[in-house]
C-alpha positions in Angstrom: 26.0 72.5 156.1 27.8 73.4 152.9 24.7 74.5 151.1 24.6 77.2 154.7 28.1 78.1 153.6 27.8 78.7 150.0 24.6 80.8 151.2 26.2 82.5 153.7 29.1 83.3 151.3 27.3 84.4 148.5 25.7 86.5 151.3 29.0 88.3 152.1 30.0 88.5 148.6 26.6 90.6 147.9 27.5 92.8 150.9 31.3 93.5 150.3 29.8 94.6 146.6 27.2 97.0 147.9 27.6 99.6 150.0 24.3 100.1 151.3 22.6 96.4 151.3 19.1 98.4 152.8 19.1 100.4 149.6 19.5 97.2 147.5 16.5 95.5 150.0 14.6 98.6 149.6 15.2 98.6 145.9 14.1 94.3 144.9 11.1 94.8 147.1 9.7 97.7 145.2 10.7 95.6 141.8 9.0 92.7 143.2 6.2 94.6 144.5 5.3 96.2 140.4 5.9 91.8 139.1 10.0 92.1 138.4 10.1 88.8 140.8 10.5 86.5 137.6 14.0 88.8 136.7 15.3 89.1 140.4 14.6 85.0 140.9 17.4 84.9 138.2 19.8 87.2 139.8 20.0 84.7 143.3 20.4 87.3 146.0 21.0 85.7 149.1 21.3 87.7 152.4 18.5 90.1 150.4 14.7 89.6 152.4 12.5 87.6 150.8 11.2 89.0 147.5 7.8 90.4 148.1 5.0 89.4 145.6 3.1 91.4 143.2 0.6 94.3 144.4 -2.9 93.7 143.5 -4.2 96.4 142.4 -1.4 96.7 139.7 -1.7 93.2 138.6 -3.9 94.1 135.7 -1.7 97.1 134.5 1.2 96.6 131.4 4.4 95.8 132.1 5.7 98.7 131.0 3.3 101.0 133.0 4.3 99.0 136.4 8.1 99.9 135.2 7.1 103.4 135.3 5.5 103.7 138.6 8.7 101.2 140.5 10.9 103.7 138.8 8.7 106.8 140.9 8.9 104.9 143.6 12.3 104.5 143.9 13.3 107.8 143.6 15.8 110.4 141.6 18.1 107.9 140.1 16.0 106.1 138.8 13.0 108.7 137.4 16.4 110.0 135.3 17.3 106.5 134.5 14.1 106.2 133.0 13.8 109.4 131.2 16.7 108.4 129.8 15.3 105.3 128.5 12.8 107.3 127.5 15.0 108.5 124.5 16.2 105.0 123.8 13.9 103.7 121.4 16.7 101.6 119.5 16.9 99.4 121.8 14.0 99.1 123.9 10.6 98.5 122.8 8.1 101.7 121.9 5.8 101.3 124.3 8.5 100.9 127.3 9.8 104.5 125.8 5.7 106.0 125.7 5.4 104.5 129.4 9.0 106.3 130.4 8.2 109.8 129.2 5.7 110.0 131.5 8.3 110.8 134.2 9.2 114.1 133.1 6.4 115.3 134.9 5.0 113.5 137.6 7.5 114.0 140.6 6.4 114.8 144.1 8.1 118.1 145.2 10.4 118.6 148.1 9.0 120.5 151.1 9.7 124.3 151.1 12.1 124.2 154.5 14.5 121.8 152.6 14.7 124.0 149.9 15.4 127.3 152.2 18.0 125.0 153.6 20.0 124.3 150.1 19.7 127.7 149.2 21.3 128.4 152.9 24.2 126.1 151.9 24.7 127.1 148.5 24.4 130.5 147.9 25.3 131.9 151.9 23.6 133.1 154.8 22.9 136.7 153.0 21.4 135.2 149.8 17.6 136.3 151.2 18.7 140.1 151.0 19.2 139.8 147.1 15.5 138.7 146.8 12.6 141.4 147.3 10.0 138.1 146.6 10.4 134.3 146.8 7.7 131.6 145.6 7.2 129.2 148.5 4.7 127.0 145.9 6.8 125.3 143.1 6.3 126.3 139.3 7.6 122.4 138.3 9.5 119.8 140.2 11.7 117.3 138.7 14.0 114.3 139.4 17.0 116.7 140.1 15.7 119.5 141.1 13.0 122.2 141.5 12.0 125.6 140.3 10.7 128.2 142.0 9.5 131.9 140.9 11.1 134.9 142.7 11.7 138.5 142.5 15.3 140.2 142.9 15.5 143.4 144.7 16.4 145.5 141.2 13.0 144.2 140.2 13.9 141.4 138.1 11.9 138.7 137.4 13.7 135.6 138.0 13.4 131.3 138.2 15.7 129.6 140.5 16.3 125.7 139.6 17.3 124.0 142.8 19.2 121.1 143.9 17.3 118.3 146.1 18.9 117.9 149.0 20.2 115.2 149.6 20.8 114.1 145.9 24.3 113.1 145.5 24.2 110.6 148.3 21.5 109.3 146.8 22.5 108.8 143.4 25.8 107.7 144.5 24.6 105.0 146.4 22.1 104.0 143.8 24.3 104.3 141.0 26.6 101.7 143.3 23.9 99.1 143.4 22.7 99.5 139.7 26.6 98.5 138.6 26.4 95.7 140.7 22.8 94.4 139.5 24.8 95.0 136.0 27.3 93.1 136.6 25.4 90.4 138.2 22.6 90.0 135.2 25.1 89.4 132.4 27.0 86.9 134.6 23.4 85.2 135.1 21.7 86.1 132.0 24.6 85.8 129.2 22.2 86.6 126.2 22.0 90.3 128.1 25.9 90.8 127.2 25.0 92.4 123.5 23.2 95.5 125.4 26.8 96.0 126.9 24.6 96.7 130.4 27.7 97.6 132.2 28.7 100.6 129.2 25.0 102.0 129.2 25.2 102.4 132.8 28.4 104.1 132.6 27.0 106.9 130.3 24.7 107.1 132.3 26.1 107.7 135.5 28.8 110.2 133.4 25.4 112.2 131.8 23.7 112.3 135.5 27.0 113.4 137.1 27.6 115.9 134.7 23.7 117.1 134.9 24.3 117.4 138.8 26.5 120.3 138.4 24.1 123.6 137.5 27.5 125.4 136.9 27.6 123.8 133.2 23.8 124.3 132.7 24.4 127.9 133.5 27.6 127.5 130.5 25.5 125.6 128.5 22.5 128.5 128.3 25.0 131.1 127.6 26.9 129.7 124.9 23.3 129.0 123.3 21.9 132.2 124.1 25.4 133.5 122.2 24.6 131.0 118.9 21.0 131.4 118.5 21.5 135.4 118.8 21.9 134.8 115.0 18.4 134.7 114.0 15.7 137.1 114.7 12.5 135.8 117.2 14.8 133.5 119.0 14.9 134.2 123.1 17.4 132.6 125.8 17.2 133.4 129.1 19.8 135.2 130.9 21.8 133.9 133.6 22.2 135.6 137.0 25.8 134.1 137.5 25.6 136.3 141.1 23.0 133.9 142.4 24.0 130.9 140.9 26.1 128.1 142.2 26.7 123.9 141.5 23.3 123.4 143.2 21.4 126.7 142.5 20.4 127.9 138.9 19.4 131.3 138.6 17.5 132.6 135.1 15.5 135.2 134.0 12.1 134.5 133.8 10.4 134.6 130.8 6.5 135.1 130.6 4.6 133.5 127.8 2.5 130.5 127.1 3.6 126.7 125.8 3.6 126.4 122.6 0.6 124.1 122.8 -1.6 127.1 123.2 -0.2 129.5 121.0 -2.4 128.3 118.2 -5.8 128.7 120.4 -4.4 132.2 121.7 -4.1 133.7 118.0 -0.2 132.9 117.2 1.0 133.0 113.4 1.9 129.3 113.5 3.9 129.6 110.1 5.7 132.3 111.3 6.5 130.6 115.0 7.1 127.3 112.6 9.7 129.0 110.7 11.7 129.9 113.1 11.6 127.3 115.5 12.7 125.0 112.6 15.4 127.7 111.9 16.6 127.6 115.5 16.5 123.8 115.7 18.3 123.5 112.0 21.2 126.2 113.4 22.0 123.9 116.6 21.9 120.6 114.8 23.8 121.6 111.5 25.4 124.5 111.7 26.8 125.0 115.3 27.2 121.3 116.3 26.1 121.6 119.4 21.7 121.7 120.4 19.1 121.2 122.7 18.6 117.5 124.0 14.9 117.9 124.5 13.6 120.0 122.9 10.1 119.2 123.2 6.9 121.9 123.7 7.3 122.0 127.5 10.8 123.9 126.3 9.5 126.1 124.2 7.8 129.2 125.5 6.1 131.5 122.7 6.3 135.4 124.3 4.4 138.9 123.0 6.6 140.4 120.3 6.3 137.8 119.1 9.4 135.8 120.1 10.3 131.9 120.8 11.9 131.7 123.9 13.8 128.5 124.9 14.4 127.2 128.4 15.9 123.9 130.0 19.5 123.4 128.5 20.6 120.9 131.0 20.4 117.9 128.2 22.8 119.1 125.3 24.7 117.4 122.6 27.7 117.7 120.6 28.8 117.0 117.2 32.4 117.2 115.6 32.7 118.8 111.8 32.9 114.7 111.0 29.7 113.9 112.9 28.2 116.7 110.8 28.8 116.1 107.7 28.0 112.5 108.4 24.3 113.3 109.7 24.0 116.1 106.7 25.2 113.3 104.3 22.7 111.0 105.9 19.8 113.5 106.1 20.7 114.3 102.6 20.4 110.5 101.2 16.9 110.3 102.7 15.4 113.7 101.3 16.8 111.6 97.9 16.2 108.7 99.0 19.7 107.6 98.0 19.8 104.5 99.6 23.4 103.9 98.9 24.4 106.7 100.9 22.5 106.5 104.0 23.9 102.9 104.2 27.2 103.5 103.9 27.5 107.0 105.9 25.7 104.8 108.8 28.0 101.9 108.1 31.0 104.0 108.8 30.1 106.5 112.0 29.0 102.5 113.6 31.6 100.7 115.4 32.0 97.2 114.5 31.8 94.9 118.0 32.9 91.8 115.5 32.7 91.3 111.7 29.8 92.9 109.9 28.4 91.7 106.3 28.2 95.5 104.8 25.6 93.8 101.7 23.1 92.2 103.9 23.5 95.8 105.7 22.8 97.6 102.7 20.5 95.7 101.7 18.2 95.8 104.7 18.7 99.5 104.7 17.2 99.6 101.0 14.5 97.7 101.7 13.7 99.8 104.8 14.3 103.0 102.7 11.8 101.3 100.2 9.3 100.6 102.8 9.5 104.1 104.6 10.5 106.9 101.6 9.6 105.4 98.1 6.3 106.6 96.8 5.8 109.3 99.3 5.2 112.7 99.0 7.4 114.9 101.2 5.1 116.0 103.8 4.4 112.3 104.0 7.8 111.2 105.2 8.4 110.2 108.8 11.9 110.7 109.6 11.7 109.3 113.1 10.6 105.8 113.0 13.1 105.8 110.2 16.0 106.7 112.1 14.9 104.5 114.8 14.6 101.1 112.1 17.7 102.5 110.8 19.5 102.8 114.5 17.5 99.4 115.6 18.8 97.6 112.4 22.3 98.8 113.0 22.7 97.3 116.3 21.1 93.9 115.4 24.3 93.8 112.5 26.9 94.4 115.2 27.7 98.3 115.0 27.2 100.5 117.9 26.3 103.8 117.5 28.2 106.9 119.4 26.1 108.6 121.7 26.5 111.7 120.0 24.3 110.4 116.9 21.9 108.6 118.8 20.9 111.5 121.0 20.9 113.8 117.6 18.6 111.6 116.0 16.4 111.9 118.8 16.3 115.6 118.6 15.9 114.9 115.2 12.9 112.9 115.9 11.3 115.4 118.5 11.8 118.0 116.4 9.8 116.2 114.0 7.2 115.2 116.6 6.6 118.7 117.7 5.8 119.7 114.2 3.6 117.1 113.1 1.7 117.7 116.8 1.3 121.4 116.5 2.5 122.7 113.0 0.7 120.4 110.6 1.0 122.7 107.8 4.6 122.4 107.6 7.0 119.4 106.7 10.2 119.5 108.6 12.2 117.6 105.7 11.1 120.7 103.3 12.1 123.2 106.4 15.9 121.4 106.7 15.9 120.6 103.0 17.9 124.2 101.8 20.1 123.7 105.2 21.3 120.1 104.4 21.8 121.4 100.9 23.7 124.6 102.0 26.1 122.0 104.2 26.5 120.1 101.7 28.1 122.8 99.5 29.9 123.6 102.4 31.4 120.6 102.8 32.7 121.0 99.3 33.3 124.4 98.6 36.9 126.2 98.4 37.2 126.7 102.3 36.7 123.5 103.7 38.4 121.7 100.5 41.9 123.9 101.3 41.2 123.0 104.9 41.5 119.4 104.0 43.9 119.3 101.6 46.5 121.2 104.1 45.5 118.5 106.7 46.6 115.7 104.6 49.5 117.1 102.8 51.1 117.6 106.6 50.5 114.2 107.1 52.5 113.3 104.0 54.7 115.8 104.5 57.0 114.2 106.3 57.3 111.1 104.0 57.9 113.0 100.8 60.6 115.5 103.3 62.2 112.4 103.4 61.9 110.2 100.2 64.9 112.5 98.6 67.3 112.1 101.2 66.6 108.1 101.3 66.5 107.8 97.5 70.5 109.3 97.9 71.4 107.0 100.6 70.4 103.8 98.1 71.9 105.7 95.0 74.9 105.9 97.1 75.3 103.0 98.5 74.7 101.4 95.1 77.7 103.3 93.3 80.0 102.4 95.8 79.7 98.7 95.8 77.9 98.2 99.4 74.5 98.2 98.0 73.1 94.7 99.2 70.3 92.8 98.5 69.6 89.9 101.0 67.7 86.9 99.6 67.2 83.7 101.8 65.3 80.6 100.6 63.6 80.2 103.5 60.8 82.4 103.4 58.5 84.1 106.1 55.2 84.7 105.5 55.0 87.5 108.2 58.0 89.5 106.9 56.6 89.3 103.5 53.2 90.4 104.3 54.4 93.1 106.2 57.3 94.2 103.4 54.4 94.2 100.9 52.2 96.1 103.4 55.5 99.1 103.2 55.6 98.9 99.6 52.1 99.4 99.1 51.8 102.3 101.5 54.8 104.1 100.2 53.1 103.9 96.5 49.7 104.8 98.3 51.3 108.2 99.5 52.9 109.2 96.6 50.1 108.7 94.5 48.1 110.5 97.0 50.3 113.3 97.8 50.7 113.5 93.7 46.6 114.0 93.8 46.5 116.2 96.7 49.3 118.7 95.1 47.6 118.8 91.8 44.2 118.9 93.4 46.3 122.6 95.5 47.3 123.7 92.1 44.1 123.8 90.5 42.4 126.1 92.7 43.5 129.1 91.2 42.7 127.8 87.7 39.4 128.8 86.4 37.1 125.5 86.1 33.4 124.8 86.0 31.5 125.4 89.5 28.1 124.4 89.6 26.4 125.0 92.7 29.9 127.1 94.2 31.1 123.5 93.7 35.0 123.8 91.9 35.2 120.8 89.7 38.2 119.9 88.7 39.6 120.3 91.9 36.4 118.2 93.6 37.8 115.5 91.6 41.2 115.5 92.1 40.7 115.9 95.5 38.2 112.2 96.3 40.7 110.7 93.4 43.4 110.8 96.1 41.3 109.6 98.9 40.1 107.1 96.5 43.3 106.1 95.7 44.2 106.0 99.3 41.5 103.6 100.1 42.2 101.0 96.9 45.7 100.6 98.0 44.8 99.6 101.8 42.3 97.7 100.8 44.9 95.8 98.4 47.5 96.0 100.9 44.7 94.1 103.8 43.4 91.6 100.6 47.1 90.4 99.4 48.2 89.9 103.1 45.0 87.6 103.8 45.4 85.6 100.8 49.3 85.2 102.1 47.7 84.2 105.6 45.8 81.5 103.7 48.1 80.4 101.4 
């Protein structure tokens, strides 16, 4: 009997946690059917049927290729889940990642009527009088949505993306039962809690939310059609905003052929190579802010000739930190300046305990020796090193933003498109006079005044006040009441913490000292090599080297206090 009540219990327990225990039933059946049983038998599931054993006929195929076709099977959620994963090769295997990308392109469409009837919802009863033509036959389905061709009635060829109906219950309910199967594996399988489970899935569910809403697609494609306007050959569609809406995407259509058949069709592939590296170069180093997938299904090459780019639903952002950081780290690799790329990559991580920064560096020297020294250019692969390099990070204890990971990923399609179709030319050689532009950027007159303002306003306010409280103890000294306590009884907190003032309060005025003369100098003439001002360079990373010697002093005398 209590072995029926702990049963029944757990039962309960799995129902009050799901919403929809069918879904979940419907879900560990398909898992079991593709071989998951040995993963779900750990998960102990009672109330769920029981777990149905593997298929024959995919008993022979890879693990990995059986992950693929339960993820089909089980629908929207999880065909984005795994083209997600797709992208994640720092943390799951290659092959897994090969098996996933698959996905982007084998989804069964929705029938036409369910479409009409979205369209019905979204855009109003009137929306068929705005169309002369409409494409009952798909031109590409996917996990979200699907597009169709049509013709407005000014004569404008157009592509609308729609919304399958339907979705949002559907990934709300699945995204419900993929928490709790989170939760429920790092409770049952503790050597699971360093993939934080729980704080992937709640990316992804953010990303996929976000992606839901075609009103920040249609934002997205504007703001890159604005960016990219910059440099001649580039094409982004325009957005009908009058036929658009949060489930309906309306774009101008543009005609052309992949890029994976401009060669055969009599392309100049330096001249398309040029400035699709130009294009990909301006929205990962310049504008901060570039294409998530960027692979040749998104790149259309058009008479003219021009490079048209479609499908900004997947985009990234980088901060002016973020920037320089990646630059910095691109930078050390073109050099192979192992020193750099470690400690650029030590800094963006962020430390889930205490990390040994010389067994760091030193694997990353070894890997830079294994991957960059000896090779020519054009011989360099920056992908798999970014991957080691991400991979390696994460087995030391940092975790990586999101932000880098999915810009080295565009990083590493980028690359992947060019060694595919553009073997002539070497994408570190195409970014090389980029990287080195940004990095004169990042020290030229501009950005150094820019910084220099920022920190004096932070020490502004200490050295507003270091006259008035020198006074006060001038003061108070003349007139008798100046007063220095000293007890016998000492406490080590109150010490660490005085010294810890002290050391600061020097740290700042040596700083601020730096940062004024580092001001001053600017006007002065002084040797610039590479639009690089010297003197002012110097005096400039003196005071944030300064700055950094007294913390680390500060942190290094309280923790000998602590042990003492």
């Amino acid at each position: 009997m209590p072995i029926v009540q702990r049963v029944m219990r757990t039962g309960a327990q799995v129902a009050g946690a799901v919403r929809d225990v069918g879904r979940l039933t419907e879900i560990v059946q398909v898992l079991g059917k593709n071989g998951f049983g040995f993963v779900l038998d750990r998960l102990h599931l009672p109330g769920i049927d029981r777990i149905r054993g593997i298929d024959p006929s995919r008993e022979h195929l890879p693990l990995p290729e059986r992950a693929r076709l339960a993820m089909e099977e089980l629908g929207p959620t999880f065909v984005k889940l795994g083209q997600v994963l797709s992208t994640r090769d720092d943390i799951i295997p290659v092959t897994w990642c090969e098996a996933f990308e698959s996905l982007q392109d084998n989804v069964k469409p929705v029938e036409f009527e369910a479409i009409r009837a979205q369209l019905l919802a979204s855009l109003g009863e009137d929306h068929e009088e705005a169309f002369e033509h409409f494409d009952v036959e798909p031109l590409a389905a996917a996990s979200m949505a699907q597009v169709h061709r049509a013709v407005l009635k000014g004569g404008e060829e157009v592509v609308l993306k729609v919304q399958r109906p339907g979705l949002k219950r559907i990934i709300d309910t699945d995204l419900d039962i993929l928490r709790f199967l989170a939760r429920r594996l790092e409770k049952q399988v503790p050597e699971l809690m360093v993939m934080d489970l729980q704080g992937m899935l709640a990316d992804f569910e953010r990303s996929i939310k976000e992606e839901m809403d075609f009103r920040r697609e249609a934002d997205y494609t504007d703001r890159f059609k604005r960016n990219l306007s910059v440099i001649p050959g580039v094409y982004v569609p325009m957005v009908y905003r009058e036929h658009s809406s949060r489930e309906v995407l309306c774009l101008e259509f543009l005609a052309g052929i992949k890029m994976r058949e401009a060669r055969s069709a009599g392309f100049d592939m330096a001249w398309l190579g040029r400035v699709y590296f130009q294009a990909a170069a301006q929205m990962l180093f310049v504008d901060g802010f570039f294409h998530g997938d960027l692979h040749p299904g998104n790149v259309i090459v058009m008479e003219g000739p021009r490079l048209g780019l479609i499908d900004f639903g997947m985009a990234g952002f980088l901060s002016e930190e973020m920037k320089d950081n990646v630059c910095a780290i691109l930078y050390g690799v073109a050099q192979k300046d192992f020193r750099t790329v470690a400690r650029v990559m030590f800094q963006v991580g962020i430390p889930k305990g205490p990390v040994h920064y010389t067994m760091f560096e030193s694997e990353v020297m070894e890997l830079m020796q294994r991957r960059l020294v000896g090779r020519a250019m054009g011989d360099i692969q920056v992908g798999p090193f970014l991957t080691e390099l991400l991979q390696g990070a994460i087995r030391h204890g940092l975790k990586v933003p999101n932000g880098y990971t999915m810009l080295f990923k565009a990083i590493m399609t980028t690359e992947g498109l060019a060694k595919d179709l553009l073997p002539e030319m070497d994408p570190v050689e195409e970014f090389r006079p980029v990287l080195e532009k940004a990095v004169r950027a990042r020290f030229s007159r501009e950005r150094l005044t820019r910084d220099l303002t920022v920190h004096l306003l932070s020490s502004e306010q200490l050295l507003r006040r270091l006259p008035i409280v020198g006074e006060q103890i001038i003061a108070e000294y003349e007139a008798g009441r100046f007063r220095v306590p000293v007890t016998i009884q000492t406490n080590p907190t109150v010490e660490r913490l005085a010294d810890r003032r002290l050391s600061m309060l020097g740290a700042a005025i040596v700083e601020a000292a730096l940062l004024l003369g580092a001001v001053m100098s600017m006007d002065k003439p002084q040797w610039t090599p590479l639009g690089i001002p010297v003197i002012t360079t110097l005096l400039f990373l003196a005071a944030m080297a300064s700055a950094v010697v007294m913390l680390v002093l500060v942190f290094w005398r309280a923790r000998g206090r602590i042990e003492e």
